[in-house]
Steps between C-alpha positions, in 0.01 A plus 500: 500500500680814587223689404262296723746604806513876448143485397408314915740726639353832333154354637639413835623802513200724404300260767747593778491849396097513475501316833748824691324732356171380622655406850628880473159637358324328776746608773422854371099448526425643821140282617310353816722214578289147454385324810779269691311189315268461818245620693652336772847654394362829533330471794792382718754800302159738680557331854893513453438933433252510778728318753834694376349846423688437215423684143436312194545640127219361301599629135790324327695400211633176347176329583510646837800288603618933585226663666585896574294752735504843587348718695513855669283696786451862489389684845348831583451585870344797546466440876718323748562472891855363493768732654766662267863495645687839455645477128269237392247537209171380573430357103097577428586386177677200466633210261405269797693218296500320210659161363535234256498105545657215251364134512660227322470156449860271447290200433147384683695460829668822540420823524691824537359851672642840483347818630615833558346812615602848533344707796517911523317457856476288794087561542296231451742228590588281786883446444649778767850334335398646125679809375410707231595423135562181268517180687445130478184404606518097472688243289398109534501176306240224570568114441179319421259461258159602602335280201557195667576600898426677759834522655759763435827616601588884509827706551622857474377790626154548596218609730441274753085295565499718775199665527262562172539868354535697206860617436424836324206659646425833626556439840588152677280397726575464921581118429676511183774778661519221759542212262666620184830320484739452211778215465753350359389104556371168419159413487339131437112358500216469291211707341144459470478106641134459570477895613799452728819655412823464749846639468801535723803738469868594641693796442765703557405721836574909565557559874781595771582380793652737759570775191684250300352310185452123489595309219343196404192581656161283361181618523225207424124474490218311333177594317180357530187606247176321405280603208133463410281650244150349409247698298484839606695462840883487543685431807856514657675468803867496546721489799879596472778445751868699515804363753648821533228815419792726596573436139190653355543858333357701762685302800814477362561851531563455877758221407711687255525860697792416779364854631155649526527811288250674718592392859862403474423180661701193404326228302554168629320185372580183702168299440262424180112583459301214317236645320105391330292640233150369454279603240135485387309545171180481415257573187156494358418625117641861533589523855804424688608471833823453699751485821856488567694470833842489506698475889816450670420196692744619811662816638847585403790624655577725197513847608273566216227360608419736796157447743522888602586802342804438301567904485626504901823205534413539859119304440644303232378143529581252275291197414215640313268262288432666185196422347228587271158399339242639203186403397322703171264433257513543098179533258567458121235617171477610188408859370577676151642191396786577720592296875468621800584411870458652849713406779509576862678365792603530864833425639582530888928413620632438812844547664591661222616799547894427537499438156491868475851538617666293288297585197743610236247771445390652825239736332276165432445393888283171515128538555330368811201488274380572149134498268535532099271537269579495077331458177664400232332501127762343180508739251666189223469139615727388699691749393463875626264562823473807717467452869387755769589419860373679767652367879502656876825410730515478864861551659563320869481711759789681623483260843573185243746720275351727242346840515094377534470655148226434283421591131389435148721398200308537130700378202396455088708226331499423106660156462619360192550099398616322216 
């Protein structure tokens, strides 16, 4: 009998040992991570990126319960417009920035998300708030389970559906320096309901009133986006709207600075801009088309957001509408077994030129208007690509508060993803 006993325990024991050291061996296997169990799944964890700019990992462990990501963006600029201030290095070569992102799953209902990002330069992104070097880019967790619903319930910190855009690209576009606008808040609706996806957030809110901060300040807004592909043609429209906009990267600037660093004037913000961002995709085969707009839906009293030259405090005149729109096309194909794409777009702002003032870094003024043009070929699949990105700036006119300048800006990037 006693033998029996130590002979189930030795082979209970050698089974719980064989089981942690697979467990381990797998957690060490570095692979794709398999599909959420749905198409459906999938699709809606898509629409939640899209709407939330947010960042995915797609390579895992354990299963792919822990899904990890990295990535990094090199840039060469061999020719530039932007002003240099006296003692400032004008970087033509350039760790632009580079990050990683965690995913994990507690159960089938919740889900954790960690990124973090380090950045050596300020170009090619929209949040005027960003300094250089190692920061935390977003952390959220998710209740829901998109196996079985639609609906979901978000909190942390995150970028708000405000707008459509891609975080880390050379150069934001007019709307997305408009729009961009990171959080800490709560976000609830559903994904991927017959096309329609809606969602609805509150946060925590950045502005002053009369030089002095406000706690307890809630910025809210709601997303609307419908989806339809069939055959060869996809289609999207979305529409976006913000309580406060003063809250948005670029427009909180003139909310946090009690003093204009260039004028001397005193900041005072006694009345919220609401805000909309609409947006428009379109696609056939190879070819892609699209549209933003993204507006403050009133004029503010912010002394920010000035109607005439913000460089004289004697013309100063605040309630300025900023706005801004694009519209550019993208063609996609195959050559040398490698793909490529070519890119180009327009972007026009208006009353925009305050932002200049306030911007923590008054040697990128806002453009009045803007063309690009890139090509981009990947080098490893979905892994390594080379982008070229050619784009000509137009300053406003000294009249509306800028020098009238106008110029070209050329830049090579390598990017990296795992």
């Amino acid at each position: 009998m006693k033998k029996r006993i130590v002979t189930l325990a030795f082979l209970s024991a050698l089974f719980s040992y064989q089981n942690a050291f697979a467990a381990s061996y797998d957690f060490f296997n570095f692979k794709k991570a398999p599909p959420k169990n749905s198409l459906i799944a999938e699709e809606r964890w898509d629409t939640f990126a899209l709407i939330n700019q947010a960042v995915l990992p797609t390579y895992g462990f354990l299963d792919g319960r822990l899904r990890v990501g990295a990535f990094g963006n090199v840039d060469v600029t061999p020719k530039t417009m932007q002003k240099t201030m006296p003692g400032e290095e004008n970087n033509y070569f350039a760790l632009s920035n580079v990050g990683a992102n965690v995913d994990g799953d507690l159960n089938n209902w919740i889900h954790g998300h960690v990124g973090v990002a380090y950045y050596q330069t300020n170009k090619g992104q929209g949040d005027v708030n960003q300094s250089t070097g190692l920061m935390l880019d977003d952390a959220w967790a998710i209740l829901g389970d998109y196996n079985k619903s639609p609906l979901f319930l978000q909190a942390g910190r995150f970028y708000l559906p405000f707008g459509l855009y891609d975080r880390y690209t050379i150069t934001p576009t007019l709307p997305q320096m408009l729009a961009e606008s990171r959080e800490t808040a709560v976000q609830v609706g559903f994904l991927d309901w017959y096309g329609f996806s809606l969602s609805g957030y509150g946060g925590q809110g950045f502005v002053t009133q009369n030089g002095s901060k406000i706690q307890g300040d809630i910025n809210t807004g709601a997303s609307l986006l419908y989806q339809k592909n069939w055959n060869q043609f996809r289609f999207l429209a979305g529409v976006q709207y913000m309580y406060n906009m003063l809250n948005t990267n670029a427009l909180r600037e003139g909310g946090l600075y009690t003093t204009s660093p260039n004028t001397g004037i005193t900041n005072v913000y006694t009345q919220r801009t609401d805000g909309i961002a609409v947006q428009l995709r379109g696609g056939y085969g190879p070819i892609d088309v699209f549209a933003d707009y993204v507006s403050a839906l009133r004029g503010s009293n912010n002394i920010a957001l000035l109607r005439t030259d913000p460089s004289n405090p004697a013309t100063a005149v605040p309630g300025a509408k900023p706005s801004a729109w694009d519209i550019g096309a993208a063609y996609h194909f195959t050559a040398w077994n490698k793909q490529f794409t070519i890119d180009g777009s327009y972007q026009r702002s208006y009353q925009s030129a305050g932002l200049y003032v306030f911007n923590a870094m008054p040697n990128h003024p806002f453009p009045q208007a803007r063309y690009i043009i890139a090509g981009t070929v990947d080098l490893i699949k979905d892994m390594a690509s080379i982008q070229i990105q050619w784009g000509h700036n137009y300053l406003y006119p000294v009249g509306q508060g800028d020098s009238g300048r106008q110029g070209d800006d050329a830049t090579i990037r390598l990017s990296l993803r795992v």
